[in-house]
C-alpha positions in Angstrom: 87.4 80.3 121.5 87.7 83.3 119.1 86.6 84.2 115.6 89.6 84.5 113.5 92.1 83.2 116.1 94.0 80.8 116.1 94.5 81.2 111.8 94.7 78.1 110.3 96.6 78.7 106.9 98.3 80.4 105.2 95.6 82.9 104.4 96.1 83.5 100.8 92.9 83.2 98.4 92.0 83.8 94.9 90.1 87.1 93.8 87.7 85.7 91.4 86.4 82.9 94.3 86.5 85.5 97.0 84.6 88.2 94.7 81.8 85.7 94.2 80.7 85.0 97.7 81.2 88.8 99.0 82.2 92.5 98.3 85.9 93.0 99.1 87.4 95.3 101.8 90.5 97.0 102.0 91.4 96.4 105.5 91.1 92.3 104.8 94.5 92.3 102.6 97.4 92.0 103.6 99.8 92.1 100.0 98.1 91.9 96.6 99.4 88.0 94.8 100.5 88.6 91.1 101.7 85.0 90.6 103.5 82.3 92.0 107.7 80.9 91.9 107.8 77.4 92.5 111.8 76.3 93.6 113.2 72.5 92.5 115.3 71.0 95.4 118.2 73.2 93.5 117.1 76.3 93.5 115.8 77.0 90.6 112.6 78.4 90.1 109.8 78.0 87.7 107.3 81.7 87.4 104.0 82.1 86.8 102.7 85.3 86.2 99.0 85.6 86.8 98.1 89.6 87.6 95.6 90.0 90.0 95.6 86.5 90.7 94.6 86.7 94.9 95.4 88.4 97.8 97.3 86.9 101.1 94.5 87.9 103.6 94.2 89.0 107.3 92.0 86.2 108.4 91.9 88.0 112.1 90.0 90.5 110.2 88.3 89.0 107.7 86.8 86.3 109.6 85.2 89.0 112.3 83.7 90.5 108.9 82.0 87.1 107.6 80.4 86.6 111.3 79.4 90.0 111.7 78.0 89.8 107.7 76.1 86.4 109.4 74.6 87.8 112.6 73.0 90.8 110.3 71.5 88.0 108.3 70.0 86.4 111.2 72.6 84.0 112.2 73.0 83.7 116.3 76.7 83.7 117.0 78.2 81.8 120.4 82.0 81.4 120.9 83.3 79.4 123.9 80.2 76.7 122.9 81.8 73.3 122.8 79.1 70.5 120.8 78.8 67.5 123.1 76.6 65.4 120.9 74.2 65.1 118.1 70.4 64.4 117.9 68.6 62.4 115.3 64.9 62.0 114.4 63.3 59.1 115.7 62.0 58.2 112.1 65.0 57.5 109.6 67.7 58.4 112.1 68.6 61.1 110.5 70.7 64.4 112.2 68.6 66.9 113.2 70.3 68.7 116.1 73.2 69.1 118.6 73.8 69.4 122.2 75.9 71.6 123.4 77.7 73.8 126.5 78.0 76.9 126.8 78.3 79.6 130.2 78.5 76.4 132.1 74.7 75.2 131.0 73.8 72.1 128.4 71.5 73.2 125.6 70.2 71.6 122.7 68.9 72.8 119.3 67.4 71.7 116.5 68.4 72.2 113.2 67.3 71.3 108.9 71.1 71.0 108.7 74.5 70.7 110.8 77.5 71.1 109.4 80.2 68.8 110.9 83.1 71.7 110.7 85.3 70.2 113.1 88.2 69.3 111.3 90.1 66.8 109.5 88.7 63.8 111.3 85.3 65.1 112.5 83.9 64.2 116.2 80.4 65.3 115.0 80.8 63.4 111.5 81.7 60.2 113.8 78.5 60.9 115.8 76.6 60.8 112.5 77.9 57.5 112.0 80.3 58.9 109.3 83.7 57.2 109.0 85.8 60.4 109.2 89.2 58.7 110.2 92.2 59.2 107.6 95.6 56.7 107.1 98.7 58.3 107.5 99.7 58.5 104.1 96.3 60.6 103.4 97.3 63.7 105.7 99.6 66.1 105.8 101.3 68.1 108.9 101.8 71.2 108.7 103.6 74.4 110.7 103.6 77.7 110.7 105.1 81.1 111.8 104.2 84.6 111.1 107.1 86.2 110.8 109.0 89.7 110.6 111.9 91.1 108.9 111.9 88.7 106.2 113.6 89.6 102.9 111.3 89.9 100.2 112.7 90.4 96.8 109.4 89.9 95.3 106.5 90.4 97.2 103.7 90.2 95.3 104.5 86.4 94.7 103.8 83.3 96.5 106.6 81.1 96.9 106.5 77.1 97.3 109.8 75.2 97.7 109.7 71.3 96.9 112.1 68.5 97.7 112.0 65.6 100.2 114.8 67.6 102.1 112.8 70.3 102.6 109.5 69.2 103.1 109.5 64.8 102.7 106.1 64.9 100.1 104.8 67.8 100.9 106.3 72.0 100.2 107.7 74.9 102.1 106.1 78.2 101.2 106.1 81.6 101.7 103.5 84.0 101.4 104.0 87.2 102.1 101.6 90.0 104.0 103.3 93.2 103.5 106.7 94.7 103.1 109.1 92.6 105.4 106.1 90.2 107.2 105.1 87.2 105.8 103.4 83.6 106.7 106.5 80.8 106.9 105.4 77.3 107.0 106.0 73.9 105.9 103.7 71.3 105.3 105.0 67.0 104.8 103.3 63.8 104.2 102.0 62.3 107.5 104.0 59.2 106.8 107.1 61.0 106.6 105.7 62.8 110.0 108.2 61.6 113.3 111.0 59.5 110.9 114.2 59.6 112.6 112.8 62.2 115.0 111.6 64.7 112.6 108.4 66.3 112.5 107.4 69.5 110.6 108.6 72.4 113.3 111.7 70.7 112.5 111.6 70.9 109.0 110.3 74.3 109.1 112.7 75.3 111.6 115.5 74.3 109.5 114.2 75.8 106.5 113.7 79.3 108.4 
């Protein structure tokens, strides 16, 4: 519906990957990572120090920047265009195109390649004849909150919490995006997702 919105993670990225695709901007990061504490189901925490090791990001922002960086390089950008189908050459079957809707009016376009970026379990992979469909125990659920006023005693690390109280095979984490603001979330197995009523707002609830 929107570039950037809603943000799917929990935005942080390393510099050296980041650096190698693109020239960094200022106004994309949030709070500079130095390293990361990872806490045992008692509290105590294991450190790794690794300066200049990423940045937790503004994906709002950045995002924006990568489509704008795309439509200067010739790209054609349309939001609120939903893919309805796929097309395939009638020699060798193979993908070469999508339909789509957009304003209210079915279009279709050819294309050398289409990238099935639909998630997890792909529609348009399925339409390709690709068996995109996952068991339980091969996903994770995950939740989220952005939130404010949080006490930071180090900022420029990444904090993970594991134990199957807090997160049942999965981690809580914390990455922070300034001062007192920072992404919250939780993330468990998806085998351990609905046991005895839980699912992971209720994990991460609890853990908030």
């Amino acid at each position: 519906q929107e570039i950037g919105t809603p943000v799917r993670c929990a935005e942080g990225i390393g510099l050296d990957f980041l650096r190698s695709y693109i020239d960094i901007e200022p106004a994309w990061i949030a709070q500079e990572i130095n390293g990361g504490r990872i806490f045992s189901p008692n509290g105590t925490p294991v450190v790794i120090e690794y300066p200049d090791a990423g940045v937790v990001l503004e994906r709002k922002i950045f995002d924006r920047r990568l489509a704008e960086n795309a439509a200067k390089a010739g790209a054609e950008i349309l939001v609120k265009a939903r893919v309805t189908g796929i097309t395939k050459s009638e020699k060798g079957g193979q993908v070469d195109g999508v339909h789509y809707r957009y304003n209210g009016k079915d279009y279709t376009v050819g294309a050398q390649i289409v990238i099935a970026a639909d998630g997890v379990e792909s529609q348009v992979g399925r339409w390709a004849d690709i068996d995109t469909t996952n068991k339980l125990n091969e996903v994770d659920v995950c939740a989220q909150y952005l939130m404010a006023d949080v006490d930071l005693d180090e900022p420029e690390f990444c904090d993970f919490y594991v134990g199957h109280k807090v997160a049942p095979r999965g981690y809580a984490w914390i990455f922070p995006k300034g001062e007192r603001i920072a992404n919250v979330g939780v993330g468990i197995g998806g085998s351990a997702s609905g046991i005895n009523g839980r699912f992971a707002i209720d994990y991460l609830n609890e853990f908030v």
